[in-house]
PARO-524537 format. One line per field, with one value per residue: x, y, z of N, C-alpha, C in turn; residue in one letter; residue number from 1. Coordinates in pm, 1 decimal. Layout:
BEGIN
nu	X/... .
nv	Y/... .
nw	Z/... .
cau	X/... .
cav	Y/... .
caw	Z/... .
cu	X/... .
cv	Y/... .
cw	Z/... .
r	A/... .
k	NUM/... .
//
This chain:
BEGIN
nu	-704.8/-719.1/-488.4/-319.3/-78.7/-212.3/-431.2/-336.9/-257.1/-484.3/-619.1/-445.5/-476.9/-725.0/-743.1/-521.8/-655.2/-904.2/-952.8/-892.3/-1111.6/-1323.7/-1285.6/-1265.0/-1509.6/-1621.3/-1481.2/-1645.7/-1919.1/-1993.5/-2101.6/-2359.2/-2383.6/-2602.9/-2787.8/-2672.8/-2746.7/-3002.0/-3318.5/-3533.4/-3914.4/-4106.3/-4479.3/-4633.3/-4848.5/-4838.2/-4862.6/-4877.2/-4700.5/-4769.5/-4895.9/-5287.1/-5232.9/-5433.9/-5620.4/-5457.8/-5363.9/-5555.6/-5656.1/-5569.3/-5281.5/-5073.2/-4941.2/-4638.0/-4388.1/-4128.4/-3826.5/-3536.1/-3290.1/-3099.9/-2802.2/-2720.5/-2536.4/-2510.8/-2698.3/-2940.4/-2914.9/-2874.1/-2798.3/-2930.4/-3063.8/-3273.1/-3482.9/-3750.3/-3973.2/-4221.7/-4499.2/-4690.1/-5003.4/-5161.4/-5315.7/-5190.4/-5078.3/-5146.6/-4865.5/-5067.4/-5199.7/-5404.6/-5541.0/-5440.7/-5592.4/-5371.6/-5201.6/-4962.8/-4668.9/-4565.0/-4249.6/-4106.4/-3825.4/-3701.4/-3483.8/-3297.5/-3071.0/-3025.9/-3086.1/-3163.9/-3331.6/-3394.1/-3639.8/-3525.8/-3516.9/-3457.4/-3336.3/-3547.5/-3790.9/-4156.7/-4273.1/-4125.0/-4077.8/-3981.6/-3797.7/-3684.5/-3461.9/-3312.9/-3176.3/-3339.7/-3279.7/-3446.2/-3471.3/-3672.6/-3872.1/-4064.0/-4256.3/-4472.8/-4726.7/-4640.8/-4406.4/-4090.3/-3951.6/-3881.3/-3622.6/-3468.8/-3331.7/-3402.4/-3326.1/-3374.7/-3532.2/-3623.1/-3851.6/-3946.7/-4097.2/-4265.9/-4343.0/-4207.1/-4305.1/-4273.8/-4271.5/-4149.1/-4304.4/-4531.6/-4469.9/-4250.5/-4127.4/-4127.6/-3975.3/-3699.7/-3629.5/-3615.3/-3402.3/-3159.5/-3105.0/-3116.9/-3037.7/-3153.6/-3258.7/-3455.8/-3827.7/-3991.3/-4323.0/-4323.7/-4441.8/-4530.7/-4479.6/-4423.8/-4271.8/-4178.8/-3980.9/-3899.1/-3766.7/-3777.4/-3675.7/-3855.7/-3988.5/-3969.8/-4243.4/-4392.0/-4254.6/-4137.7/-4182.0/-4260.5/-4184.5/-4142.3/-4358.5/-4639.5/-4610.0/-4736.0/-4620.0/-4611.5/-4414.2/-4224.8/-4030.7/-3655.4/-3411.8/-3065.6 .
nv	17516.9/17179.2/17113.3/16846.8/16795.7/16878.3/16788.7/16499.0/16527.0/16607.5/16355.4/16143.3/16262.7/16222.5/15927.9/15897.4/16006.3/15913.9/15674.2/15739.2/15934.3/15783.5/15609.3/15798.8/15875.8/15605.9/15638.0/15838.7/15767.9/15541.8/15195.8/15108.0/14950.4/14639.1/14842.1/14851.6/14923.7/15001.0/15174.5/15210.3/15322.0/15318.5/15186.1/14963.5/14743.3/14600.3/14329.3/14261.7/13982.1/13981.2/13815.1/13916.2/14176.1/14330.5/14358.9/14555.2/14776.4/14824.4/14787.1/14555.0/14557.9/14776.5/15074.7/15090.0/15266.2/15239.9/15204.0/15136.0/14925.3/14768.0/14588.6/14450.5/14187.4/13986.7/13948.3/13773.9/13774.7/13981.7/14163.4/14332.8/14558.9/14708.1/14956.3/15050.2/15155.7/15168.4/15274.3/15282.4/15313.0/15247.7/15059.5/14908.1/14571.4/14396.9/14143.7/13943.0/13910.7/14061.7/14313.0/14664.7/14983.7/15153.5/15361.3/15317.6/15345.4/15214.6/15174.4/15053.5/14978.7/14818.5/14685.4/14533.1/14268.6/14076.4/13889.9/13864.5/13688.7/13756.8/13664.9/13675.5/13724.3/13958.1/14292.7/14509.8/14331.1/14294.4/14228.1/14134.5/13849.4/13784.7/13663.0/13646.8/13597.4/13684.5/13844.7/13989.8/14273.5/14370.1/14695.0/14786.3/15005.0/15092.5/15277.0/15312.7/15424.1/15569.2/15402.4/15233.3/15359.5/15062.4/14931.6/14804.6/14531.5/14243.5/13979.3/13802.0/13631.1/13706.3/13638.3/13672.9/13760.1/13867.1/14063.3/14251.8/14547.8/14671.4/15022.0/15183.6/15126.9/15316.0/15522.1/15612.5/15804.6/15972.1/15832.9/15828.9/16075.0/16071.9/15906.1/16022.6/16272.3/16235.5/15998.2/15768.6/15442.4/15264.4/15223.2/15122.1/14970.8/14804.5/14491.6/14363.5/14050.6/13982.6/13771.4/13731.6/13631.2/13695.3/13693.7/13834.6/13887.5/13832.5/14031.4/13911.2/13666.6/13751.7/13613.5/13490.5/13732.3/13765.8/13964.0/13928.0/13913.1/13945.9/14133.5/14336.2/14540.4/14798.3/14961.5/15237.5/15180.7/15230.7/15164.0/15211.3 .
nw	-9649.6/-9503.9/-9192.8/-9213.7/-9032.2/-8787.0/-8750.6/-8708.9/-8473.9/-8329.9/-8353.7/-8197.0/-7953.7/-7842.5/-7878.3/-7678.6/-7458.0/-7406.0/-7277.6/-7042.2/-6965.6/-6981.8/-6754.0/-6542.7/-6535.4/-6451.0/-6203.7/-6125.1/-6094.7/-5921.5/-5908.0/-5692.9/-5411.7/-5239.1/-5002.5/-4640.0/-4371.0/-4131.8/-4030.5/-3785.9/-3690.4/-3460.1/-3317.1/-3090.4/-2964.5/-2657.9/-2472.0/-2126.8/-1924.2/-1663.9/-1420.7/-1306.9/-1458.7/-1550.3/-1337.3/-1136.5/-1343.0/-1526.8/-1745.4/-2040.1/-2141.3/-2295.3/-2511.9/-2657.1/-2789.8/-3043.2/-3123.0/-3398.6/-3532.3/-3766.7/-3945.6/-4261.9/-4243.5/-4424.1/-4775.0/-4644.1/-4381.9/-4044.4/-3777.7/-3492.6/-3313.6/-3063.7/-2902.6/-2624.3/-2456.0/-2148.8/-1966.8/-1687.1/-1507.7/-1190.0/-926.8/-646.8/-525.2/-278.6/-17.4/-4.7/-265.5/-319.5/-430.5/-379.6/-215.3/-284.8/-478.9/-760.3/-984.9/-1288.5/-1484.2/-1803.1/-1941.7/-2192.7/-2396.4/-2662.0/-2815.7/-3077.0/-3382.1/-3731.9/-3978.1/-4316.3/-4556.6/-4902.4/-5198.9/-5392.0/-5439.5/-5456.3/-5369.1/-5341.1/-5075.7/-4803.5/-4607.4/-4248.5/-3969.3/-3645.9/-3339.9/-2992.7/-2730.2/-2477.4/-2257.9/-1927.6/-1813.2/-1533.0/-1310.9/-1035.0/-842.6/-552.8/-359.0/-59.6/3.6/-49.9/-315.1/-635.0/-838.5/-1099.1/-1297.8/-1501.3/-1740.6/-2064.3/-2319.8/-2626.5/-2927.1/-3244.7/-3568.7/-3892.8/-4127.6/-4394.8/-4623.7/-4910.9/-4980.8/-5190.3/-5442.1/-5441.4/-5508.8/-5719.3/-5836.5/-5564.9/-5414.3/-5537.2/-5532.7/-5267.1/-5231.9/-5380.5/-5213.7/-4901.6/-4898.0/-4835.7/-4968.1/-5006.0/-4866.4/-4599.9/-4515.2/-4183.0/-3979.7/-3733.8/-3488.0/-3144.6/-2895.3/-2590.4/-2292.8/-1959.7/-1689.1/-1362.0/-1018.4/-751.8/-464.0/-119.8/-86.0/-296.2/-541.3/-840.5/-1112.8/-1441.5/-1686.1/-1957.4/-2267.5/-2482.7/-2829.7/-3058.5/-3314.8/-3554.2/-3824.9/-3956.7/-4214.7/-4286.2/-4515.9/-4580.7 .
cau	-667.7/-671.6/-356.7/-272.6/-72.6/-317.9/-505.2/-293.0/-202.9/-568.5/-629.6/-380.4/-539.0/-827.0/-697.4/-462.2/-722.7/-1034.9/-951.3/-867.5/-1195.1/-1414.7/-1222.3/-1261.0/-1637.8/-1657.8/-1468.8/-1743.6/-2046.0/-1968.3/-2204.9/-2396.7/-2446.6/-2728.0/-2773.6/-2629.2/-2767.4/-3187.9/-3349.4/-3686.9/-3937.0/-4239.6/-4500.6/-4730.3/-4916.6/-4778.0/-4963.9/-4740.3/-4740.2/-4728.8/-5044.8/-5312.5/-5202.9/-5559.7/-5663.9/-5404.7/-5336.7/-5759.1/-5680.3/-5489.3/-5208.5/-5021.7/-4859.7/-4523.5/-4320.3/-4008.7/-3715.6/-3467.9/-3184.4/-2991.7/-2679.9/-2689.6/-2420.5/-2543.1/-2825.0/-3014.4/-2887.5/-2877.4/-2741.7/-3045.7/-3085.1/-3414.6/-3522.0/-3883.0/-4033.8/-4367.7/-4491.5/-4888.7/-5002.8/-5259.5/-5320.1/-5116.8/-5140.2/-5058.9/-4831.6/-5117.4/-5252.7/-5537.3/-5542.9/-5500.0/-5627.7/-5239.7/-5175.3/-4833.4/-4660.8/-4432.9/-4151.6/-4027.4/-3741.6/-3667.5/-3321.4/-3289.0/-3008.4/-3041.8/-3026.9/-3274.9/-3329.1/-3488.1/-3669.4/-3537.3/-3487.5/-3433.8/-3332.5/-3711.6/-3913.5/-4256.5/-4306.3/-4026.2/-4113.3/-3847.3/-3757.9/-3548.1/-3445.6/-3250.1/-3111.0/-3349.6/-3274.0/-3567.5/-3503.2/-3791.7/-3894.6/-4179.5/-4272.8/-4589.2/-4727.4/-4614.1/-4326.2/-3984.9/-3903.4/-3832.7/-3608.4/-3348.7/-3299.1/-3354.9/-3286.2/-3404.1/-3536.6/-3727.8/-3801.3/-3986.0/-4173.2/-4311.3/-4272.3/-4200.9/-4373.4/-4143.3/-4342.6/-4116.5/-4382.2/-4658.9/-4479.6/-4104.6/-4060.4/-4067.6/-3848.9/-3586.4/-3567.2/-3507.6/-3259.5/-3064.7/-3123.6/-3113.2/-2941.0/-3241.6/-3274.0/-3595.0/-3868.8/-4071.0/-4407.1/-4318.2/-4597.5/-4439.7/-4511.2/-4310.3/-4314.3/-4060.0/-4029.3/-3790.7/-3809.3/-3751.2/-3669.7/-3945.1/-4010.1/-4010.0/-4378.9/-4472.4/-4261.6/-4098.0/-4234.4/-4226.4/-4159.0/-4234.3/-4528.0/-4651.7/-4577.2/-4765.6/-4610.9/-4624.5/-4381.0/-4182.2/-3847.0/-3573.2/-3306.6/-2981.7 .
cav	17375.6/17111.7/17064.4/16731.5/16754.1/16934.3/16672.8/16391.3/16534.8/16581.1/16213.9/16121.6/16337.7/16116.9/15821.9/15892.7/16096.0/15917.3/15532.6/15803.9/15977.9/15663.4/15534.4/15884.4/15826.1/15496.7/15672.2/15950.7/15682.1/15352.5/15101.4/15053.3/14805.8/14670.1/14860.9/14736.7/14991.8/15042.3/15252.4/15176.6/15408.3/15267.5/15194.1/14904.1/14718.2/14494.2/14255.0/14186.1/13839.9/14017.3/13789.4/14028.3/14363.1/14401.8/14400.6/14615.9/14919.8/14846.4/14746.0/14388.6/14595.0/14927.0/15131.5/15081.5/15318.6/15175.9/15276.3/14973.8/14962.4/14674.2/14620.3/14356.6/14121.1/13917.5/13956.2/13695.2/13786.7/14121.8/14190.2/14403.5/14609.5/14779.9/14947.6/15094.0/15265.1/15171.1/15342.6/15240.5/15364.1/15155.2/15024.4/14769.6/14448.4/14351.9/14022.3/13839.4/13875.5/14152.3/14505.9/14790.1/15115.9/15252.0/15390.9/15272.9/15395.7/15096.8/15220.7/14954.8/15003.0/14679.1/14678.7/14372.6/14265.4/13968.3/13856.1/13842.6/13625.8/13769.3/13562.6/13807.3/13691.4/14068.4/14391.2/14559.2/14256.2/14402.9/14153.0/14023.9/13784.2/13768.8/13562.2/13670.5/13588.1/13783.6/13854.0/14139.5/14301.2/14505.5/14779.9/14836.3/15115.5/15061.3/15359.9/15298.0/15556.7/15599.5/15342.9/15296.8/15325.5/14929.0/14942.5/14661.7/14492.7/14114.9/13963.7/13658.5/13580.3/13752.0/13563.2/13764.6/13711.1/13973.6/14112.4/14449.7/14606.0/14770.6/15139.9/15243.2/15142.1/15387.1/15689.7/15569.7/15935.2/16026.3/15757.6/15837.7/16161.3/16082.5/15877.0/16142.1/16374.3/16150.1/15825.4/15645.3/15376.0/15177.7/15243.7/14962.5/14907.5/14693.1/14418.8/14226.7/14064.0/13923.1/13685.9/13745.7/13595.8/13761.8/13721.3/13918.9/13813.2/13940.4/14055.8/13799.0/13644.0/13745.1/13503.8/13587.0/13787.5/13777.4/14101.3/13982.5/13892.9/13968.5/14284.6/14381.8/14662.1/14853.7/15098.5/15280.9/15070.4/15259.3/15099.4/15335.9 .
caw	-9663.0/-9357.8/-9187.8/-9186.9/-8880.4/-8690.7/-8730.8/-8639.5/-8337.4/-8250.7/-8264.4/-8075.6/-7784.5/-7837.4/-7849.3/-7548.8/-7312.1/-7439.3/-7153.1/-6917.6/-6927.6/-6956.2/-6636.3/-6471.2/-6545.5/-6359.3/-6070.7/-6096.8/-6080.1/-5857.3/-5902.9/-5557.5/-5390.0/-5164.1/-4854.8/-4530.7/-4283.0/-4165.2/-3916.6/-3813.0/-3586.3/-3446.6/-3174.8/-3059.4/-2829.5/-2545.5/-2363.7/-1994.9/-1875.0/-1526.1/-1340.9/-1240.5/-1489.1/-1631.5/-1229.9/-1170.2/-1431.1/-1562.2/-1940.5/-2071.4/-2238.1/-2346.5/-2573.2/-2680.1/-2872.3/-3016.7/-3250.6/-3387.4/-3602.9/-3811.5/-3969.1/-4317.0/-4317.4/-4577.8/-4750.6/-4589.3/-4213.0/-4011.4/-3663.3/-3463.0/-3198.5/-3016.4/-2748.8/-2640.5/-2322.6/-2148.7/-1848.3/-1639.6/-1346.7/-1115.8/-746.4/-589.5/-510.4/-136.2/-66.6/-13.9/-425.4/-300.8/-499.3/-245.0/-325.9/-310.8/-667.0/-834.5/-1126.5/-1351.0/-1605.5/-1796.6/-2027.9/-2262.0/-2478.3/-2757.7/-2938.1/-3199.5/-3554.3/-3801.8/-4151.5/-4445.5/-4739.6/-4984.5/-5376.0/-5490.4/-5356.9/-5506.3/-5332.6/-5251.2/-4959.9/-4734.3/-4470.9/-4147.4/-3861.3/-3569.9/-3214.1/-2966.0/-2594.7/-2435.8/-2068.5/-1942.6/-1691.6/-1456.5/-1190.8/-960.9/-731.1/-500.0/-299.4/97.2/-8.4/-123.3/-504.7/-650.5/-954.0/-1107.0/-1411.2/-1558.9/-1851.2/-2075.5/-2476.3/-2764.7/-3079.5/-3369.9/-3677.9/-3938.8/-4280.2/-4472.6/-4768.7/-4995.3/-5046.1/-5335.0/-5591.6/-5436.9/-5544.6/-5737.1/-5847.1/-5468.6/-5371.1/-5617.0/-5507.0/-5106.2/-5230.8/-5374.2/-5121.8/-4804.5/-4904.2/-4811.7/-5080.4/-5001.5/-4747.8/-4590.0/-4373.0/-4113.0/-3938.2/-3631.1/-3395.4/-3074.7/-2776.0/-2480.3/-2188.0/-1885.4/-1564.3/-1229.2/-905.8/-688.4/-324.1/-25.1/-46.3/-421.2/-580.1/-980.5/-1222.2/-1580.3/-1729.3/-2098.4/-2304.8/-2636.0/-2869.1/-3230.3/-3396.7/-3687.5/-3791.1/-4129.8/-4150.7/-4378.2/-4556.6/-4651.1 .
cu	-641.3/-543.2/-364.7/-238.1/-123.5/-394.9/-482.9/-272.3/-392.0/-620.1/-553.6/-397.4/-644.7/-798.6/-600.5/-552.3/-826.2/-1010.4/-963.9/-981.7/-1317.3/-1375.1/-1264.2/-1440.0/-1697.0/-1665.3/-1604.4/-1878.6/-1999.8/-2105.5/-2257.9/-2463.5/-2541.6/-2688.5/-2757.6/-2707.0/-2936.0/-3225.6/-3510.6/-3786.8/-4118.1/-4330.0/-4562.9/-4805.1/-4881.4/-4846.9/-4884.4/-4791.6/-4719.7/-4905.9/-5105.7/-5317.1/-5342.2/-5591.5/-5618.2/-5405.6/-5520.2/-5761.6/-5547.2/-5345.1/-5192.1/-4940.0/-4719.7/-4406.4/-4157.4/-3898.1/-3572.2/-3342.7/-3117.3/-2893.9/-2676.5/-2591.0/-2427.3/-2660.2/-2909.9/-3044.2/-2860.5/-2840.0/-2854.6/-3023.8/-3250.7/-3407.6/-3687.7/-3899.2/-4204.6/-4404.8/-4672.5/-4850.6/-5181.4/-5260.4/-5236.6/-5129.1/-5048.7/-4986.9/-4902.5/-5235.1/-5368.7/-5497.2/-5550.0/-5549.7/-5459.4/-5206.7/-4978.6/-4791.9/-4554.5/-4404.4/-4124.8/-3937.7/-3668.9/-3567.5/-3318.2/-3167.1/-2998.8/-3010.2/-3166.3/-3235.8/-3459.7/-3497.1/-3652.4/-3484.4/-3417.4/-3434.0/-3479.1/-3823.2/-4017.1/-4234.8/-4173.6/-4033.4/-3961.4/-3885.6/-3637.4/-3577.7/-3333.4/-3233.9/-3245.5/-3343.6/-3360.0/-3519.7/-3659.1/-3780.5/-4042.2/-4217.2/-4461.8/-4629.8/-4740.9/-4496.7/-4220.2/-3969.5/-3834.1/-3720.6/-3493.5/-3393.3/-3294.2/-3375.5/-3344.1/-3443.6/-3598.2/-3714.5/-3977.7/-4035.7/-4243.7/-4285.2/-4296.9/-4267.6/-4348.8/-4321.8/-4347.1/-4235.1/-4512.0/-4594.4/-4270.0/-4007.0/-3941.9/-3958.8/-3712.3/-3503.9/-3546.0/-3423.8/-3153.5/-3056.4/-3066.9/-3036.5/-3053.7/-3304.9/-3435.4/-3683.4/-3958.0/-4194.5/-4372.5/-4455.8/-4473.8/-4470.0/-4437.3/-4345.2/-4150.0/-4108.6/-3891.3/-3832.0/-3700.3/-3757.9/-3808.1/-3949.9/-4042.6/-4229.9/-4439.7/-4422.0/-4173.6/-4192.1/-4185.8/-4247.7/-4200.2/-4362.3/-4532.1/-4697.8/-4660.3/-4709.6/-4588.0/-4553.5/-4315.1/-4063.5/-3773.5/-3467.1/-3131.4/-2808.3 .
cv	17318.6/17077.7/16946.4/16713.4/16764.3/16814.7/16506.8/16415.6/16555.5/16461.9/16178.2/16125.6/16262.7/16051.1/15729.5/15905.0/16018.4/15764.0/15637.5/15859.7/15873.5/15600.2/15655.2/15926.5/15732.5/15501.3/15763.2/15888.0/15579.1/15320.0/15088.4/14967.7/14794.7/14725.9/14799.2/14796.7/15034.9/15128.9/15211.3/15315.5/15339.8/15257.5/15072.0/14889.2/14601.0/14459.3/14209.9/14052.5/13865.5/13902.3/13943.2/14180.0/14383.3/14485.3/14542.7/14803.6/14930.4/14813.9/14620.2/14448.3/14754.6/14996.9/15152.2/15156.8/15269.4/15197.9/15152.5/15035.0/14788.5/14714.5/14448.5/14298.6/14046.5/13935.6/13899.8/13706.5/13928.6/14102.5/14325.8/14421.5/14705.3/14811.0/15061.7/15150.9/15245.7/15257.3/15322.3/15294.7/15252.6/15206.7/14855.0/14708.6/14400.0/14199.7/13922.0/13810.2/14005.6/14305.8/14575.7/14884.3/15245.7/15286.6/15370.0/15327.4/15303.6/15170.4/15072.1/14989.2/14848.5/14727.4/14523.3/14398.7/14110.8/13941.3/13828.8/13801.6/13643.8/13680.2/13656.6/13734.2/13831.7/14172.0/14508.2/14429.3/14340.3/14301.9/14079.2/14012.1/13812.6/13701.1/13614.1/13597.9/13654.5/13747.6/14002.7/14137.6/14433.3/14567.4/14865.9/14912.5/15105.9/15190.4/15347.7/15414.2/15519.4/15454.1/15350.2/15229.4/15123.0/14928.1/14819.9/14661.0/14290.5/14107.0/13797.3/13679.8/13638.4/13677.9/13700.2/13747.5/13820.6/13956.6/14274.2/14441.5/14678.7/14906.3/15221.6/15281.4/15241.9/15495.8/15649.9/15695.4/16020.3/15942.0/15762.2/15943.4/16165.6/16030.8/15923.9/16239.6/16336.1/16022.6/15747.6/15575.2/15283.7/15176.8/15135.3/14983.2/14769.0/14646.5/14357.4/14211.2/13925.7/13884.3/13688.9/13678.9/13608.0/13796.4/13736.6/13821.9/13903.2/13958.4/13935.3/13795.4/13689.4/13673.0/13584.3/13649.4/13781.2/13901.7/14098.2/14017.6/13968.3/14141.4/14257.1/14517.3/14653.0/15002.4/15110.8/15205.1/15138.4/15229.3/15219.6/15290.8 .
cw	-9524.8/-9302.1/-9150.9/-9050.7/-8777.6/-8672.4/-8645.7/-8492.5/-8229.4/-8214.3/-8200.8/-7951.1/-7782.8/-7766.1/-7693.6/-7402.0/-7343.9/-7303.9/-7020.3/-6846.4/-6905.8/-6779.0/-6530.1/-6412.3/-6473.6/-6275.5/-5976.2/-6018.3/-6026.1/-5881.2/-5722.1/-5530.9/-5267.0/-5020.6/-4705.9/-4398.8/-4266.2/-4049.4/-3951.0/-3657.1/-3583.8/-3340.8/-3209.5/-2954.1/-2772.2/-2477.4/-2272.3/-2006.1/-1748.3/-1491.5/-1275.7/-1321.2/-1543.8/-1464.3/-1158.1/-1192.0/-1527.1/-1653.4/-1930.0/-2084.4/-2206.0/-2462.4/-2590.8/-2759.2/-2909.6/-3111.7/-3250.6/-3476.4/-3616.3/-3904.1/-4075.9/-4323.2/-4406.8/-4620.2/-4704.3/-4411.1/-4191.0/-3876.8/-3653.6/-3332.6/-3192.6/-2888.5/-2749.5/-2482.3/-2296.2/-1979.6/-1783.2/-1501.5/-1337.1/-991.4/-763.4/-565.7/-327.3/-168.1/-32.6/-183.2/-391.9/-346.2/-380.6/-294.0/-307.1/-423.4/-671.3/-969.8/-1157.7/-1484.5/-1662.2/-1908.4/-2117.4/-2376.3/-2538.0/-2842.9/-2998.7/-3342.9/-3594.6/-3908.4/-4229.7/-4506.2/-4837.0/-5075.9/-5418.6/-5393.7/-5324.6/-5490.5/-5284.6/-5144.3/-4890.8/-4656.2/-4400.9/-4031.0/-3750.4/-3415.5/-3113.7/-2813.2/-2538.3/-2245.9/-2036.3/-1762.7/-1621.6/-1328.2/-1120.8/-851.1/-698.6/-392.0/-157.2/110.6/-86.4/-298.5/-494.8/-788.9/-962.9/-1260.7/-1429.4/-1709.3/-1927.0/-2257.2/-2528.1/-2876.2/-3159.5/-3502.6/-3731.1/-4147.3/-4293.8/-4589.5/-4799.9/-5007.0/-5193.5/-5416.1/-5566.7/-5519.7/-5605.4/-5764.8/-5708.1/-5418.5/-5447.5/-5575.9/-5376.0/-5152.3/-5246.4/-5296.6/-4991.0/-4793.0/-4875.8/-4970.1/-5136.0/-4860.5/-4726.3/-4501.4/-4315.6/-4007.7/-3860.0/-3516.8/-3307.9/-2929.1/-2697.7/-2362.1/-2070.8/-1788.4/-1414.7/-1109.2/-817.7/-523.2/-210.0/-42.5/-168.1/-519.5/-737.6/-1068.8/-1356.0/-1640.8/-1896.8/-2099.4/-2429.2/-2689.1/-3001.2/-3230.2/-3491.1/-3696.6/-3945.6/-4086.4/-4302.1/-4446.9/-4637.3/-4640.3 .
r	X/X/X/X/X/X/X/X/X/X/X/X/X/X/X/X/X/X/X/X/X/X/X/X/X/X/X/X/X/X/X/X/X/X/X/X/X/X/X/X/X/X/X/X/X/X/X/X/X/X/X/X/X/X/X/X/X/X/X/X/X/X/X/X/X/X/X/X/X/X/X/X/X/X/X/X/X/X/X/X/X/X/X/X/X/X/X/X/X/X/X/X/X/X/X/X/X/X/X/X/X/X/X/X/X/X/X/X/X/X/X/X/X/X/X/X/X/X/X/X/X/X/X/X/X/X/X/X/X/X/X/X/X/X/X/X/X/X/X/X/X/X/X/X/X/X/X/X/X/X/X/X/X/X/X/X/X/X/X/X/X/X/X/X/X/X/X/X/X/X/X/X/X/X/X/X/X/X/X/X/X/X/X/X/X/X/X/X/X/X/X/X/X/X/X/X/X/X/X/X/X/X/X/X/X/X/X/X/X/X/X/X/X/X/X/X/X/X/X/X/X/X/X/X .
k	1/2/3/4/5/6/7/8/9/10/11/12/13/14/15/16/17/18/19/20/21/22/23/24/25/26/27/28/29/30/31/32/33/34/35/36/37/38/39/40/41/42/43/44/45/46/47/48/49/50/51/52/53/54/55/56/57/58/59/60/61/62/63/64/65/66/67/68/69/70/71/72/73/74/75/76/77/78/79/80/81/82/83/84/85/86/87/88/89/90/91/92/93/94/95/96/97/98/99/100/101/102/103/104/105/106/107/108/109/110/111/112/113/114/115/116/117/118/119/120/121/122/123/124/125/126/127/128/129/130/131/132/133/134/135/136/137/138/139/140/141/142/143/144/145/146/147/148/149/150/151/152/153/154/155/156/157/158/159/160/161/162/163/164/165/166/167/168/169/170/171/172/173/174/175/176/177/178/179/180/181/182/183/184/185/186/187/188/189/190/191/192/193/194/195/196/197/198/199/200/201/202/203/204/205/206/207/208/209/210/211/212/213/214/215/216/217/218/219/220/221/222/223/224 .
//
């Protein structure tokens, strides 16, 4: 025969422990929210606005490798940083504009920090255009051969324009599972491309230089 009290006393334990474990449940699972943090890794191609660099280093342009990083404060706005590494070798240019046959090797080191604004409706947009502008200061190194090393630092504007293309939907399985694994929530192809313009003081008799000039890259951009 059932005991009655047995019984009562097991609902009770229900009734008592059953808010506690629903609540202990909620603690277990937070809801998350959209990611604030991205990492991006990439390269392109930079065209100087140096007069002369085809003459120069022999080609318009170079290779850019570049690795970034933002920080969402709202979804619409981001706080951004970058920096990249280019490096040509040539012949020199005397200070009257004439190529010598002295070979030169130019570092340039460019550092950006700015803000960027997404068009984002939804956290799973495939396509989100962007817009940024920024502060960059490019450290440059100049060594020419049977002369002394040139190196310094100026500083001046980047503005920016692009979009991402959510990847998720190629493969949602795999993206589910970096997320649990990695924290990375949504991966992106990034398209961008950027116009700087920063200029150097230059040597008695050659006058300033402009150290920008225009960037395309293309790189994975991670969101986590």
């Amino acid at each position: 025969m059932r005991n009655p009290f047995g019984s009562a006393l097991a609902l009770l334990a229900v009734l008592l422990g059953g808010p506690s474990l629903v609540a202990g449940a909620d603690v277990a699972q937070p809801s998350r929210g959209p990611e604030r943090w991205s990492l991006l890794v990439g390269g392109g191609y930079f065209s100087p606005a140096v007069d002369g660099w085809k003459e120069q280093y022999g080609r318009s342009g170079e290779g850019l490798p570049t690795v970034a990083g933002s920080y969402r404060v709202v979804p619409w706005l981001s706080l951004t940083a970058d920096a990249a590494y280019l490096t040509a070798e040539g012949y020199a240019r005397t200070t009257t504009g004439v190529v010598s046959s002295e070979r030169q090797r130019l570092a340039l080191f460019p550092v950006t920090l700015g803000v960027e604004h997404a068009v984002r409706f939804s956290e799973n947009q495939l396509l989100v255009p962007f817009v940024g502008v920024g502060y960059r200061r490019v450290v440059y190194r100049l060594a020419v051969e049977n002369k002394d090393r040139i190196q310094g630092g100026a500083g001046g504007w980047v503005a920016r324009g692009g979009f991402d293309v959510l990847l998720n939907t190629l493969d949602p399985s795999a993206a589910s599972g970096l997320r649990e694994e990695s924290g990375i929530a949504r991966s992106y192809l990034r398209i961008e491309a950027q116009r700087a313009k920063v200029i150097a003081s230059g040597s008695s008799g050659t006058g300033d230089i402009d150290l920008g000039g225009r960037t395309f890259l293309a790189g994975l951009r991670f969101e986590f």
